[in-house]
Backbone as CSV, one residue per row, in Angstrom:
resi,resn,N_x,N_y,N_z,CA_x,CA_y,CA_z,C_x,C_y,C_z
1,UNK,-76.363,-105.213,109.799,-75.187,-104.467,109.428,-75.366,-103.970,107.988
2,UNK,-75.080,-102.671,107.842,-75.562,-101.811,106.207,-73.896,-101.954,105.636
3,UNK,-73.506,-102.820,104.278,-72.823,-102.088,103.871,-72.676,-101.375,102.851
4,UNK,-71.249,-100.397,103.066,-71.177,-98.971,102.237,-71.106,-99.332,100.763
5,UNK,-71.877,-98.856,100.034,-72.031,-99.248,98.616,-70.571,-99.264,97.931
6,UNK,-70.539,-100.089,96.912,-69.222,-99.943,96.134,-68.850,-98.742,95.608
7,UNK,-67.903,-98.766,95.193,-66.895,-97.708,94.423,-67.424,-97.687,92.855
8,UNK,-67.805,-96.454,91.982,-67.922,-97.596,90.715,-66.542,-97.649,90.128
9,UNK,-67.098,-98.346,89.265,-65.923,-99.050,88.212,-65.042,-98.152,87.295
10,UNK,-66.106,-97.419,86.719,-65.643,-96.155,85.796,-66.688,-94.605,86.233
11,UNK,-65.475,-93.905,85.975,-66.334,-92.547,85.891,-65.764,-91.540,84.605
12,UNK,-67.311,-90.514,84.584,-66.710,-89.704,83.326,-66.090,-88.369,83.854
13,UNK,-65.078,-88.193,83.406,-64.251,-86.770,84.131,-64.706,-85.679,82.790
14,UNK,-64.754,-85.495,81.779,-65.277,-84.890,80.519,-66.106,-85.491,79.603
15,UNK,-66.919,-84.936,79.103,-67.842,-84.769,78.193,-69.334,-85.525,78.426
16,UNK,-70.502,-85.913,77.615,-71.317,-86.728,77.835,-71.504,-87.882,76.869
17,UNK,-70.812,-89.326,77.262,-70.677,-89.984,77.011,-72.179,-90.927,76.493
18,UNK,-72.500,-91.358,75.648,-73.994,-92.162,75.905,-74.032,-93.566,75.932
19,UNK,-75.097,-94.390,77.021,-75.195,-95.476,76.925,-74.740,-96.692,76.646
20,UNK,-74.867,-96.572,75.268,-73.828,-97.712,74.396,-72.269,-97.629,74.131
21,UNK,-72.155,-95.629,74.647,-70.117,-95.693,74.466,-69.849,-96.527,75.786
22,UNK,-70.547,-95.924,77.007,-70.130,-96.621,78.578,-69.922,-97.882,78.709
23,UNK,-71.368,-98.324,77.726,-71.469,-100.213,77.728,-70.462,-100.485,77.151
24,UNK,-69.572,-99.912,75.732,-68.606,-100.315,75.516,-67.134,-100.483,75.709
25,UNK,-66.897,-99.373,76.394,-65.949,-98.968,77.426,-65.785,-99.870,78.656
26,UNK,-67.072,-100.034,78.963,-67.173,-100.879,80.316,-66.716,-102.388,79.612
27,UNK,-67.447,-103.060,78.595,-67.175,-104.120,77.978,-65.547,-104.525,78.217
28,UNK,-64.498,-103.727,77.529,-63.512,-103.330,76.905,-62.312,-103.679,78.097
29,UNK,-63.461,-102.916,79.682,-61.995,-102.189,80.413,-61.838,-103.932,81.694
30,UNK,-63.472,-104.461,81.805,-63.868,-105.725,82.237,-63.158,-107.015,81.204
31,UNK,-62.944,-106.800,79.901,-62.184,-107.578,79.071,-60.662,-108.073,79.550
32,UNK,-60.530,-106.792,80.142,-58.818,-106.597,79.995,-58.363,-107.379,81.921
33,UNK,-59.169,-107.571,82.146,-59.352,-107.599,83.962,-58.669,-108.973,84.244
34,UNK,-58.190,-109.264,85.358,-57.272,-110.235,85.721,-57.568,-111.089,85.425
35,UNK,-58.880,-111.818,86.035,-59.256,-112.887,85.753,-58.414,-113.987,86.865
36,UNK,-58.737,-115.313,86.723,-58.013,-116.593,87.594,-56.756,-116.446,86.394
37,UNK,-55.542,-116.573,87.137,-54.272,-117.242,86.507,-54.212,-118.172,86.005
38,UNK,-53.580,-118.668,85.084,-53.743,-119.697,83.800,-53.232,-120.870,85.125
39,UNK,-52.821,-122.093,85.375,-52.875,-122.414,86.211,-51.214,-123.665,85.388
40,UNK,-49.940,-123.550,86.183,-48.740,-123.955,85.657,-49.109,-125.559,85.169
41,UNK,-48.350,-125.116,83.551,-48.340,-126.917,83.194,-47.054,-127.376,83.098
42,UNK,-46.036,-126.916,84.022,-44.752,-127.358,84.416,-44.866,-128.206,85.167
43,UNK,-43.745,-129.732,85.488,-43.861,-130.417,86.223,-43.125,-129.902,87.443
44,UNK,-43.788,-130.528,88.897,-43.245,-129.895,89.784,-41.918,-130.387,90.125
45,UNK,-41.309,-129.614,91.156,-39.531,-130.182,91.511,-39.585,-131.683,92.049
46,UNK,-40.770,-132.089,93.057,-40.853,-133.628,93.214,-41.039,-134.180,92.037
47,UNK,-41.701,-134.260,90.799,-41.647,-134.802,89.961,-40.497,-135.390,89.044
48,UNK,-39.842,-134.253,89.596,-38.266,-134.519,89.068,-37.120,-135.482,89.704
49,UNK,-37.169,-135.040,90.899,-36.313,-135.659,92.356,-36.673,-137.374,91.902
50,UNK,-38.082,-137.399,91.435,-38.215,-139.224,91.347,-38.061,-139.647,90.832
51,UNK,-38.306,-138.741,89.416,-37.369,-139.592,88.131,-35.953,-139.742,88.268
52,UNK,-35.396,-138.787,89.102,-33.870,-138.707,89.383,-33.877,-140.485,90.433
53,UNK,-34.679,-140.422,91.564,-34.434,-141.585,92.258,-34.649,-143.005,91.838
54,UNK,-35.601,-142.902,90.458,-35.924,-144.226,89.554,-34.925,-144.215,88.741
55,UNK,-34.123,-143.141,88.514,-32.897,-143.651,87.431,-33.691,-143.146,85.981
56,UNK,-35.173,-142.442,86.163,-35.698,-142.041,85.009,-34.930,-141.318,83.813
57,UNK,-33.907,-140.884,83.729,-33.028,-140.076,83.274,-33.339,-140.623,81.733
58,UNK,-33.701,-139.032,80.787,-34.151,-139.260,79.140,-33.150,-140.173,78.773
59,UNK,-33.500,-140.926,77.912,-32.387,-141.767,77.142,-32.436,-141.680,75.755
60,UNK,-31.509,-141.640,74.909,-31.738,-141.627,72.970,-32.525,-142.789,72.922
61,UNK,-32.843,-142.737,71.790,-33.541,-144.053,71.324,-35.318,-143.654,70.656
62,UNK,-35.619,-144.225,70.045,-37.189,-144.439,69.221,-38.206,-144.131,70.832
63,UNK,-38.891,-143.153,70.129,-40.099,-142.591,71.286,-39.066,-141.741,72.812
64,UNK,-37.949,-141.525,72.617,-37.068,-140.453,73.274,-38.239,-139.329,73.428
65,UNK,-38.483,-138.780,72.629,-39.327,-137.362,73.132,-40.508,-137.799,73.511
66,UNK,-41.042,-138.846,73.608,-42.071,-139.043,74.616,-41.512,-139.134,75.859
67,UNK,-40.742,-139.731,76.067,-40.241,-140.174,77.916,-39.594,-138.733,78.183
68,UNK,-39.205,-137.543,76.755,-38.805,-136.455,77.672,-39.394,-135.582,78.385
69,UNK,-40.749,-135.598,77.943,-41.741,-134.995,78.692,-42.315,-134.949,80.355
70,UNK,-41.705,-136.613,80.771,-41.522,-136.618,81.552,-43.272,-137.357,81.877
């Protein structure tokens, strides 16, 4: 099975661009590109539901903002 070659990436619609502008352009436009999604450092809704069912609930007191983190 042959397949159909890719699409390219960039093309020039005006002028003659050289070598090192394309490489940089190309650099530039591949920079900006999706990439994998940062991946959530929120705790999830079960995480919550159990502290709710342990009675985890923040409390005042010395080292409070550690246990609020959860």
């Amino acid at each position: 099975m042959v397949e159909a070659p890719a699409a390219p990436l960039l093309s020039v619609a005006k002028g003659q661009p050289t070598a090192e502008e394309l490489a940089a352009l190309t650099a530039v436009v591949l920079s900006l590109g999706g990439g994998e999604p940062e991946p959530d450092n929120k705790p999830s809704v079960r995480h919550w539901v159990r502290r709710q069912q342990l009675r985890l609930a923040p409390t005042p007191g010395p080292g409070a903002w550690k246990r609020s983190r959860g």
